[in-house]
Backbone as CSV, one residue per row, in Angstrom:
resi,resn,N_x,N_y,N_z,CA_x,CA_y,CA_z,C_x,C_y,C_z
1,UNK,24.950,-27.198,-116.153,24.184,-26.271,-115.315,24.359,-26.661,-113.842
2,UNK,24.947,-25.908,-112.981,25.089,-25.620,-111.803,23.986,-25.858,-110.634
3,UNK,23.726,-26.581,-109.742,22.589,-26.558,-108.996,22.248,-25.463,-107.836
4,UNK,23.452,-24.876,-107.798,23.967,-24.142,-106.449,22.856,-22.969,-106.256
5,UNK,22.157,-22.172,-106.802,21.358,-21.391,-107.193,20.412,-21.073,-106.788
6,UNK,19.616,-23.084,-107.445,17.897,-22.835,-107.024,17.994,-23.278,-105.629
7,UNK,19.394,-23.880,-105.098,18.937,-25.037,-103.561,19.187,-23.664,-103.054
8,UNK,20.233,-22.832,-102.678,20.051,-21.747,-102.490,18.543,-20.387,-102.224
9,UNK,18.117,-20.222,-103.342,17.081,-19.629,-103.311,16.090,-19.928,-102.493
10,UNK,15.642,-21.793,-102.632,15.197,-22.386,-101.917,14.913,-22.322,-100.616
11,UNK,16.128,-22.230,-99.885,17.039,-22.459,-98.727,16.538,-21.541,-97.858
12,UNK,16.856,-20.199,-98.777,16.976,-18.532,-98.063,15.111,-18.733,-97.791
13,UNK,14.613,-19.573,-98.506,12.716,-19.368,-98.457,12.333,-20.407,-97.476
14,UNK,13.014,-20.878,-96.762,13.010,-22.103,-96.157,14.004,-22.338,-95.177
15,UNK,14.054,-21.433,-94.135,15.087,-21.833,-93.424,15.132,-22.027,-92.101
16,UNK,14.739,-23.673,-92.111,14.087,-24.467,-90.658,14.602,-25.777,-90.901
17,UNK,14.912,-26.307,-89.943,14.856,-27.861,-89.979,14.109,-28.658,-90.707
18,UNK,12.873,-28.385,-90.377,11.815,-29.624,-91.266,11.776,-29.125,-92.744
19,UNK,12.237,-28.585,-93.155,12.283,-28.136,-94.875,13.255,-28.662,-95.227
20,UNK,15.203,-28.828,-94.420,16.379,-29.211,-94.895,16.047,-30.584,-94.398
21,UNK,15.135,-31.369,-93.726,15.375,-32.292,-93.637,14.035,-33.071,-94.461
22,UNK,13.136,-32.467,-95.359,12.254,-32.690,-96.057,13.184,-32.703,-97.565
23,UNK,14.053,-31.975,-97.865,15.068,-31.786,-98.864,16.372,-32.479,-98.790
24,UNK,16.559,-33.148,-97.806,18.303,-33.665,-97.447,18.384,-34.376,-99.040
25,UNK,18.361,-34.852,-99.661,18.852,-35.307,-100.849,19.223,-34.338,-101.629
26,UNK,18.107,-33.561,-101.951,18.634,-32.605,-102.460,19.884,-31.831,-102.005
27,UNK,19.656,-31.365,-100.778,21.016,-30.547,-100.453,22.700,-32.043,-100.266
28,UNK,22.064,-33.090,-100.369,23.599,-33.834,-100.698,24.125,-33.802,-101.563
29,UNK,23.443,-33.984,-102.420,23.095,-33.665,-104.272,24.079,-32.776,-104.553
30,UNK,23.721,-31.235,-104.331,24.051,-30.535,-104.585,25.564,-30.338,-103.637
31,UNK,25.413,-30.771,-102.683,26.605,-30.476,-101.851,27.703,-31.592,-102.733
32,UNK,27.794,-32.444,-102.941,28.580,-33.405,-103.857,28.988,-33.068,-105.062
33,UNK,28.152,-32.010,-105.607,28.774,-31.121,-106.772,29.634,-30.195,-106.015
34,UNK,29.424,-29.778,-105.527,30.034,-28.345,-104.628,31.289,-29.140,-104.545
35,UNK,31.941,-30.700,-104.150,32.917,-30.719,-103.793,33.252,-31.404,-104.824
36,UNK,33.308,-31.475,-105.858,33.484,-31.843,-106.934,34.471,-30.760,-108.013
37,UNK,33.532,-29.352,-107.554,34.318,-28.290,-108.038,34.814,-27.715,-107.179
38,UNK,35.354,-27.876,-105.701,36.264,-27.501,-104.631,37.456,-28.253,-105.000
39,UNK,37.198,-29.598,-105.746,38.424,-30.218,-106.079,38.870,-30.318,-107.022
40,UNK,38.473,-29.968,-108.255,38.872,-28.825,-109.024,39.930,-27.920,-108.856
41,UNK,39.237,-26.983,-108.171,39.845,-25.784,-108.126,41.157,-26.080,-106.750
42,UNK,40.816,-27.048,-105.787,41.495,-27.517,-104.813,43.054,-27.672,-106.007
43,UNK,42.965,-28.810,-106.406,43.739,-29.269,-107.267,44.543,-28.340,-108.348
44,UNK,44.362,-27.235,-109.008,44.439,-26.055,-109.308,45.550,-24.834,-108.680
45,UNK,45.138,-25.123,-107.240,45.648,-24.147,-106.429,46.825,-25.113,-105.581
46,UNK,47.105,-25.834,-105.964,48.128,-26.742,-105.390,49.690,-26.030,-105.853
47,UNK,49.502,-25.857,-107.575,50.444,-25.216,-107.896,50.611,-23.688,-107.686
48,UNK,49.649,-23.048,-107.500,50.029,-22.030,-106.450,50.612,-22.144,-104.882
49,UNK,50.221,-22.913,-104.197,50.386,-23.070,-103.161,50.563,-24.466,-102.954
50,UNK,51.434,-24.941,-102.776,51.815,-26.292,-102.402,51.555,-27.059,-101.495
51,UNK,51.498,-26.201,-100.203,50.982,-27.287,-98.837,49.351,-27.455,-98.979
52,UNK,48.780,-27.141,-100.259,47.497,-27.206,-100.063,47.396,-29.023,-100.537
53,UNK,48.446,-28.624,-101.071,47.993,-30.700,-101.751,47.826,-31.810,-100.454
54,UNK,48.001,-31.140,-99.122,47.482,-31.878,-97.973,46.461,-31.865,-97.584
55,UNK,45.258,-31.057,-98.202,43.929,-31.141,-98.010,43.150,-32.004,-99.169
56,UNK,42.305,-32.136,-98.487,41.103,-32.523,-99.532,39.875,-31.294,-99.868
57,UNK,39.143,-31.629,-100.547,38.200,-30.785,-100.825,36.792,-30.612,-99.647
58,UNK,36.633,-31.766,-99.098,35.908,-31.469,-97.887,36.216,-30.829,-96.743
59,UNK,38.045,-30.377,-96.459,38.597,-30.086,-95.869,38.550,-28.351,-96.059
60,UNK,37.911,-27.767,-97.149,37.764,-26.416,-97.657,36.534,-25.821,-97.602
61,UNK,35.493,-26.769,-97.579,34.257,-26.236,-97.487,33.831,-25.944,-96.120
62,UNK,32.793,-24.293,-95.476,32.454,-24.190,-94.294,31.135,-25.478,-94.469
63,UNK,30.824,-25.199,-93.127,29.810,-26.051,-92.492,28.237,-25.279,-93.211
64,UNK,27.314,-25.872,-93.262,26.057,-25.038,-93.769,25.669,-24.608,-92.425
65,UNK,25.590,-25.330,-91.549,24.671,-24.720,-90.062,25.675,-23.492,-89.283
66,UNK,24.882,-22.437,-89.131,25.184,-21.312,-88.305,25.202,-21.487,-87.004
67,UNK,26.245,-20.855,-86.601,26.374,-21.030,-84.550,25.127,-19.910,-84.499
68,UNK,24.538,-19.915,-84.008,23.173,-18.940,-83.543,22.969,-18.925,-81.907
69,UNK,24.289,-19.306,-81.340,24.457,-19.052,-79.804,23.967,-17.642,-79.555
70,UNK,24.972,-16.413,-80.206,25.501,-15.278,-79.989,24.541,-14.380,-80.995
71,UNK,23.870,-14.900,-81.498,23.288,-13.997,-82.991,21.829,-13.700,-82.625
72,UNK,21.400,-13.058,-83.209,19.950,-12.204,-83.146,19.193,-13.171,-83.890
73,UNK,19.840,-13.360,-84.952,19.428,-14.206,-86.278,19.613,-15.511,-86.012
74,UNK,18.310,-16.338,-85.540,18.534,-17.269,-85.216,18.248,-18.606,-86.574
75,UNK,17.964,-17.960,-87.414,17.641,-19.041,-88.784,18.850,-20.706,-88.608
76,UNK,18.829,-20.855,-88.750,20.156,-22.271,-88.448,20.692,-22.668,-89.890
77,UNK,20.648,-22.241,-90.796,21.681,-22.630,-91.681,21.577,-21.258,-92.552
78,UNK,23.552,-21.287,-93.252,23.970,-20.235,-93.936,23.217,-20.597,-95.390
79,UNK,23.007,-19.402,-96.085,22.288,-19.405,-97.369,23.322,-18.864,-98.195
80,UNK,24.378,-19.512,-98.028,25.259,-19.146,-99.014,26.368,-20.595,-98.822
81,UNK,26.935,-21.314,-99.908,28.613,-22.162,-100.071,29.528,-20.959,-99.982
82,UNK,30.204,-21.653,-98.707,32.222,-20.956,-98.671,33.036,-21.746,-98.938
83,UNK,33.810,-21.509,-99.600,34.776,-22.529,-99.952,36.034,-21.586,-99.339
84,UNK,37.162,-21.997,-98.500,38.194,-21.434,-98.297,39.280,-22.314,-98.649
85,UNK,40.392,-21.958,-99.257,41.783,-22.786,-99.272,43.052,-21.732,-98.514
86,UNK,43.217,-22.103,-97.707,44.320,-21.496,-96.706,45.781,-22.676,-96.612
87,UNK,46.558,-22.524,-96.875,47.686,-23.587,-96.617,47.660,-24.273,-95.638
88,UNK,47.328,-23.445,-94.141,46.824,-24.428,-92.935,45.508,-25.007,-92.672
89,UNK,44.349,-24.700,-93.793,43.323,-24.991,-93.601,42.312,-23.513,-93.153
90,UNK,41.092,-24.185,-93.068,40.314,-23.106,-93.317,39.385,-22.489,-92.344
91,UNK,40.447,-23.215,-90.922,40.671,-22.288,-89.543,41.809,-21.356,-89.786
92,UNK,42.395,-21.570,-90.572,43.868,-20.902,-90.221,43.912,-19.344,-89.725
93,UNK,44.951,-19.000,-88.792,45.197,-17.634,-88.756,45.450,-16.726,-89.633
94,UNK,46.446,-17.658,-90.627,46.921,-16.977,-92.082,46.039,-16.496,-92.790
95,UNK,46.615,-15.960,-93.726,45.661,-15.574,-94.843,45.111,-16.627,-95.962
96,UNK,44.220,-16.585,-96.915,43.689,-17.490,-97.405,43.159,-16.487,-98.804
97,UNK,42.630,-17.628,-99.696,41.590,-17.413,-100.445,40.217,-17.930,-100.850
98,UNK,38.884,-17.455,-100.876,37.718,-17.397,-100.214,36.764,-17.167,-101.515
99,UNK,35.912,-18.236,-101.942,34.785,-18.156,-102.587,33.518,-18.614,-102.364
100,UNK,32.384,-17.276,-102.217,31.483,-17.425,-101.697,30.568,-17.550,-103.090
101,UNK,29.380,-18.531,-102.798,28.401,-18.915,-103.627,26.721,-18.239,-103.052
102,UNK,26.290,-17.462,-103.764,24.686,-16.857,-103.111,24.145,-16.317,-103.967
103,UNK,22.876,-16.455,-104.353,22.109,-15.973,-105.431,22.610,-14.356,-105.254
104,UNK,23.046,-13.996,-106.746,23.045,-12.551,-106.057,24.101,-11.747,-105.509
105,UNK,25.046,-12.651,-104.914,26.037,-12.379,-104.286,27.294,-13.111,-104.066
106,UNK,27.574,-13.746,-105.369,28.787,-14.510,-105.398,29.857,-13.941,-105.719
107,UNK,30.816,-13.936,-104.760,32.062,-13.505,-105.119,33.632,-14.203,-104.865
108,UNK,34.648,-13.637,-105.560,35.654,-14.042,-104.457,36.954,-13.230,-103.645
109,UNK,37.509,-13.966,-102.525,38.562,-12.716,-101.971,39.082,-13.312,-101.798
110,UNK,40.343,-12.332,-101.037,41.620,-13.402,-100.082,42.056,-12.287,-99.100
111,UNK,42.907,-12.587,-98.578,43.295,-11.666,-97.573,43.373,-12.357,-95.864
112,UNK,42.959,-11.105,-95.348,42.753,-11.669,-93.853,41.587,-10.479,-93.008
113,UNK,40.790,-10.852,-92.481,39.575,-10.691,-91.908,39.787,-10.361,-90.623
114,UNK,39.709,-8.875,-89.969,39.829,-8.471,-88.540,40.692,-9.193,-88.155
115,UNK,41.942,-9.259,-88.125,42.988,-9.692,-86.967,42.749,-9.368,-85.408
116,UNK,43.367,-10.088,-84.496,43.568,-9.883,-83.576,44.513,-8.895,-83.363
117,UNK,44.807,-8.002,-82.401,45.094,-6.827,-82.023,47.025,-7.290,-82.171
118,UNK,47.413,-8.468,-81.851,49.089,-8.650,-81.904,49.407,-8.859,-83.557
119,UNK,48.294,-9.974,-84.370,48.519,-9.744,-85.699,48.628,-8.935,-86.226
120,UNK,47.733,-7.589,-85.945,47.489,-6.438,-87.060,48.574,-5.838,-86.550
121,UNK,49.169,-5.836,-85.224,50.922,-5.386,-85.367,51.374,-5.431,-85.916
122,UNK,51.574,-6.437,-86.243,53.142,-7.044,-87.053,52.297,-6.968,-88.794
123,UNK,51.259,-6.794,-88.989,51.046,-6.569,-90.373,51.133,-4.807,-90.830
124,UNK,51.096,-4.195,-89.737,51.071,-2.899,-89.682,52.302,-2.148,-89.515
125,UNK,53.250,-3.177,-88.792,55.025,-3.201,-88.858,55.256,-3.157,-90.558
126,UNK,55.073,-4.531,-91.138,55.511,-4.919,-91.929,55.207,-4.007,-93.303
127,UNK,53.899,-3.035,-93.120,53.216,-1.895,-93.886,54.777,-1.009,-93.420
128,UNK,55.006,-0.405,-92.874,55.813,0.530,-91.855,57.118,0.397,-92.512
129,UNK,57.954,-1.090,-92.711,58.884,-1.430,-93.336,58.829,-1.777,-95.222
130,UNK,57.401,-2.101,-95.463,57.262,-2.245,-96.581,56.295,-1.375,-97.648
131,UNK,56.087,-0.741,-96.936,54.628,-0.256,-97.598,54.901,-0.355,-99.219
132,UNK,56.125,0.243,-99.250,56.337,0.645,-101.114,55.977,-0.727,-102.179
133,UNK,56.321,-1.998,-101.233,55.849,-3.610,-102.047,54.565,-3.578,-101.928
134,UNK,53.803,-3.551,-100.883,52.188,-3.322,-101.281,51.592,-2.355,-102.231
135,UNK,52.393,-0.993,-101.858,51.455,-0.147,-102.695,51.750,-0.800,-104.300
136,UNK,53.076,-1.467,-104.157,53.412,-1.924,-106.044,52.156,-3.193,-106.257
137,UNK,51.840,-3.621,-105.604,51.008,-5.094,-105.806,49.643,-4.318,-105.638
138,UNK,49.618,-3.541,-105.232,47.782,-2.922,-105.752,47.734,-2.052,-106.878
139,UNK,48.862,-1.593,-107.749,48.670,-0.907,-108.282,49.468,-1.735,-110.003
140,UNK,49.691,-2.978,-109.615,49.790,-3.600,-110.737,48.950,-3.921,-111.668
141,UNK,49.298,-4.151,-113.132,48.011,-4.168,-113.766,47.255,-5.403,-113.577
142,UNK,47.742,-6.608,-113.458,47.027,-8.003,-113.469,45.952,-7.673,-111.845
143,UNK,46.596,-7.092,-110.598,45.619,-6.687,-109.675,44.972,-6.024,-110.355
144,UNK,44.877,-4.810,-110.787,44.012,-4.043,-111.257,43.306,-4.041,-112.051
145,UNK,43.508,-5.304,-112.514,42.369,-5.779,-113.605,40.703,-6.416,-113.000
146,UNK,41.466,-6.979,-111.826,40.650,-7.236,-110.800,39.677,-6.792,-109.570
147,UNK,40.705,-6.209,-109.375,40.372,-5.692,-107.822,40.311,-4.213,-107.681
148,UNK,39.415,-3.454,-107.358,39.300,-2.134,-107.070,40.313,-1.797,-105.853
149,UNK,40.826,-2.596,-105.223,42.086,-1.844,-104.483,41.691,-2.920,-102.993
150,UNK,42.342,-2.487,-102.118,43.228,-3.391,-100.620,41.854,-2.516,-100.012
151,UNK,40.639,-3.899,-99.386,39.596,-3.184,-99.084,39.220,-3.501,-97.475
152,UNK,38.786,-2.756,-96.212,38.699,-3.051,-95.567,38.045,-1.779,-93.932
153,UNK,37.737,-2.116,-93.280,37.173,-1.396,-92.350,38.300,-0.102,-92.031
154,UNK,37.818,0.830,-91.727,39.415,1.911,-91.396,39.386,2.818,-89.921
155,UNK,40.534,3.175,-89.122,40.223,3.590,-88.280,40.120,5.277,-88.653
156,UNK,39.316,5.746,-87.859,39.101,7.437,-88.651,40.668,8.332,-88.069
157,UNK,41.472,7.824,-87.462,42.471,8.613,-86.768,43.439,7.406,-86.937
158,UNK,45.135,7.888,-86.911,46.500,7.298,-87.346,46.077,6.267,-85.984
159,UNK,46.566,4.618,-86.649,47.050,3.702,-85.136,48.112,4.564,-84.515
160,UNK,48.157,3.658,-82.923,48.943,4.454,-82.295,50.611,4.007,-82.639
161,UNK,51.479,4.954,-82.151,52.705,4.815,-83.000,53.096,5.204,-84.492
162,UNK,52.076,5.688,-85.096,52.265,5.845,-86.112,51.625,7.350,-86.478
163,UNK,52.488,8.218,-87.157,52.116,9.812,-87.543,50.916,9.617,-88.938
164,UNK,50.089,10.540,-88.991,49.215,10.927,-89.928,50.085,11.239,-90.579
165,UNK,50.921,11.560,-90.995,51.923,12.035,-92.356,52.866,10.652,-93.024
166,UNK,52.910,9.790,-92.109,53.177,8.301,-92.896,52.795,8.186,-94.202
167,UNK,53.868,8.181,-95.232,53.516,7.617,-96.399,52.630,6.359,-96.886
168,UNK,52.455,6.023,-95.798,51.270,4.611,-96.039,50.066,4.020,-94.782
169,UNK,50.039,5.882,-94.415,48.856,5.990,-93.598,47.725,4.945,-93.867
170,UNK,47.329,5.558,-95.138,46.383,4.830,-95.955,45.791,3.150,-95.600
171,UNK,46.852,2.992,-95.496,46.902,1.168,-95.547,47.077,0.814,-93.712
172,UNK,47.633,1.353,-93.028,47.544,1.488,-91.877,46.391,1.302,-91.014
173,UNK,45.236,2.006,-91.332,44.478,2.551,-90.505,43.609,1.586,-91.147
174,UNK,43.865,0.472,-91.860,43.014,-0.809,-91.984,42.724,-1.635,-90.963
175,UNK,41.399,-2.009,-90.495,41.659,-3.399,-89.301,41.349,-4.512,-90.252
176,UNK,41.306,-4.518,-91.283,40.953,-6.141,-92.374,41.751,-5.968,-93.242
177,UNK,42.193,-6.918,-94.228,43.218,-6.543,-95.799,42.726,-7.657,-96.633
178,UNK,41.669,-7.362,-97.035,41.145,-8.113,-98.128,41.061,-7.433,-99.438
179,UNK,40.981,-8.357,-100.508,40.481,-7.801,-102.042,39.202,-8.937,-102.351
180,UNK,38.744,-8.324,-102.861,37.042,-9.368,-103.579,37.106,-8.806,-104.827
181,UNK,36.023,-9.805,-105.674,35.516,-9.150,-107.136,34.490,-10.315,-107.590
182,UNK,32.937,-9.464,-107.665,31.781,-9.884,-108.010,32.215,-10.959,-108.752
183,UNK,31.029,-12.174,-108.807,30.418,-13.215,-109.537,29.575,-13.306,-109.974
184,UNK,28.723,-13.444,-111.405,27.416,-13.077,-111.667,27.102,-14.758,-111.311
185,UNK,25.801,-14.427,-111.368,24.871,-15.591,-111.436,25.068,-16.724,-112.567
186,UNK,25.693,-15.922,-113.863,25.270,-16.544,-114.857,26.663,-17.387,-114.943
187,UNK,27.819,-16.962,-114.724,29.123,-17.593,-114.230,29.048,-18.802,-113.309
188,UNK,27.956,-18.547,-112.287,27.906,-20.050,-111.431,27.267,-21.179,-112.107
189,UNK,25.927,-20.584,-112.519,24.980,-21.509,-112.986,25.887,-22.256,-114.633
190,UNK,26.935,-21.584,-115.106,27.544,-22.505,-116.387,28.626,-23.024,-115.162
191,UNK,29.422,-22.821,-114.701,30.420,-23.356,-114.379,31.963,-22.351,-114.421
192,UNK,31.437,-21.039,-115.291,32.466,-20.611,-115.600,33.164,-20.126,-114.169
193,UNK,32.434,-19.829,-112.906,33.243,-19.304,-112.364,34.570,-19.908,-111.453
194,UNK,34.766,-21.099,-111.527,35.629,-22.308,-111.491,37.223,-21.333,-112.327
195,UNK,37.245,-21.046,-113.692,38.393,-20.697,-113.973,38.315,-18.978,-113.545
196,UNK,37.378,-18.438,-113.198,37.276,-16.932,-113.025,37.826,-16.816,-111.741
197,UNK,37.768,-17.635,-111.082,37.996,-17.740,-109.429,39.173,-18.123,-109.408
198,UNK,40.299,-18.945,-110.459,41.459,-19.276,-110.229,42.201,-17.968,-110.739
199,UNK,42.018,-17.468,-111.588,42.081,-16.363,-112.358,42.230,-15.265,-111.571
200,UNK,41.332,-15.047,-110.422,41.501,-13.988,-108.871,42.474,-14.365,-108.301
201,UNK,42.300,-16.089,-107.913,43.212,-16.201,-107.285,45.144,-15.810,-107.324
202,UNK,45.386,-16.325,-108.794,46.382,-16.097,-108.812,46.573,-14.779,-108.820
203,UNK,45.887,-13.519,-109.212,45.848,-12.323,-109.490,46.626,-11.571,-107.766
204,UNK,45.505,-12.450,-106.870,45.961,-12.007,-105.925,47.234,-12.616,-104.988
205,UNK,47.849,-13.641,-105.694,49.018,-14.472,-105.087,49.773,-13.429,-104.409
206,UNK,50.657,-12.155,-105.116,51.454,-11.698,-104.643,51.050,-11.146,-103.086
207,UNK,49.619,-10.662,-102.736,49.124,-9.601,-101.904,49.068,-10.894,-100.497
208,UNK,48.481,-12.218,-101.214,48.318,-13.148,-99.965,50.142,-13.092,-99.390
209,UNK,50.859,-13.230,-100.265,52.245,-13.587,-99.704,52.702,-12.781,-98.946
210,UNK,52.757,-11.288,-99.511,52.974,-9.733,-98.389,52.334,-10.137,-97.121
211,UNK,51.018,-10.299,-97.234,50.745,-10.558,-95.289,51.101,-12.083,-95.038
212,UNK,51.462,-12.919,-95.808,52.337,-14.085,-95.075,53.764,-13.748,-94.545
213,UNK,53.967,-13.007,-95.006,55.570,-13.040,-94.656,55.308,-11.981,-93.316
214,UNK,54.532,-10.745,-93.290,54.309,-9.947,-92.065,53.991,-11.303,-90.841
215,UNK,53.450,-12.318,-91.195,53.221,-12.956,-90.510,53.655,-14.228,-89.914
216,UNK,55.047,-13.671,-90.460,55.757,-15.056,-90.574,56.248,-15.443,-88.851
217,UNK,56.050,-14.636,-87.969,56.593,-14.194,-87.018,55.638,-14.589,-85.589
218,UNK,54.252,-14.811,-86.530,53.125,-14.648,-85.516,53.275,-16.579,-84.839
219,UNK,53.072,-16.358,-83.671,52.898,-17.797,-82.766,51.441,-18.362,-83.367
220,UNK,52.017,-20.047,-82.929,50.615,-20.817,-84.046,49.652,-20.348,-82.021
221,UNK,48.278,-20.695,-83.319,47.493,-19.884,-82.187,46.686,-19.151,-82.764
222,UNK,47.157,-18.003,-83.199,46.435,-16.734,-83.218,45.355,-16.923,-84.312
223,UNK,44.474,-16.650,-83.605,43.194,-16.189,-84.499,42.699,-15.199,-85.243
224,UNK,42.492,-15.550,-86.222,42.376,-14.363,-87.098,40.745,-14.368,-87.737
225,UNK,40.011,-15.748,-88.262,38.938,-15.718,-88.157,37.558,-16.515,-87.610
């Protein structure tokens, strides 16, 4: 049984300093499992991705405390575990794959998250030159077993340079290129979602590689999230 849940629930009912620091055992506790099954699944995804065997598992997990510089929402810590594995890490510009832990709302994705305006070029090039390999990788069955389709914010009118009659308008007029697919509760709290999440992952191998290679081009630097 999984702890991730109740510290969670907890958390979201409690979210001040003097409560996480009335609880710090607990949340080590639980955070020490968390990287326990980051390395796991770390370890896992090595043979998908190879340069990952240069991380560690602490090297994948976000931070719990929220920047609350810029935010309305000033609560100071996230009520949810991220785990990201990106080949460069889990700043990277690249694309990655992403499992979030939250009562309620556990899921996982991959992709890439609002690009910067020169990235989504060259991913929007690479749509332009390729579209027909994407549309084949969303419409495969092992994706589609998964993923309801290439999901993401859209612009209501064609980017510029590009005609509304484009055969892969569609995918174009994306500013994000992610896929997700729910996690129940009952998957975290056994453990199962450890192989359900590798199981996405590889599902989505081919789709992370399409925007690696659009991106093969991009200068180190660029920010993507």
């Amino acid at each position: 049984m999984r702890p991730y849940l109740d510290f969670l629930a907890a958390l979201a009912q409690n979210n001040h300093k003097e409560w996480m620091d009335a609880n710090k055992s607990w949340y080590q506790s639980t955070r020490a499992i968390l990287l326990e099954d980051a390395e796991v699944l770390l370890q896992e995804m090595v043979a998908l991705e190879p340069s990952l065997a240069a991380f560690k598992a602490k090297n994948c997990l976000f931070r719990q405390n929220r920047d609350v510089r810029f935010s309305a929402n000033k609560n100071p810590y996230k009520t949810n575990f991220g785990v990201y594995f990106s080949p460069t890490g889990k700043n990277s510009p690249g694309p990655g794959y992403y499992l979030q832990i939250q009562p309620g709302n556990s899921f996982l994705a991959g992709g890439i998250w609002m690009p910067e305006a020169e990235v989504l070029k060259k991913i929007r090039k690479e749509i332009d030159f390729s579209g027909a390999q994407l549309q084949e990788i969303e419409q495969s069955p092992s994706f589609k077993k998964l993923f309801s389709g290439i999901e993401g914010e859209k612009l209501k009118t064609s980017p510029r340079d590009y005609e509304a009659s484009h055969p892969y308008i569609d995918y174009l007029k994306l500013k994000s290129f992610t896929v997700s697919h729910p996690i129940s509760d009952q998957a975290v709290n056994s453990g199962a979602f450890i192989k359900f999440a590798l199981d996405g992952f590889y599902a989505m191998k081919p789709f992370i590689d399409f925007l690696s290679q659009a991106l093969e081009e991009v200068e180190d630097g660029a920010d993507l999230l």
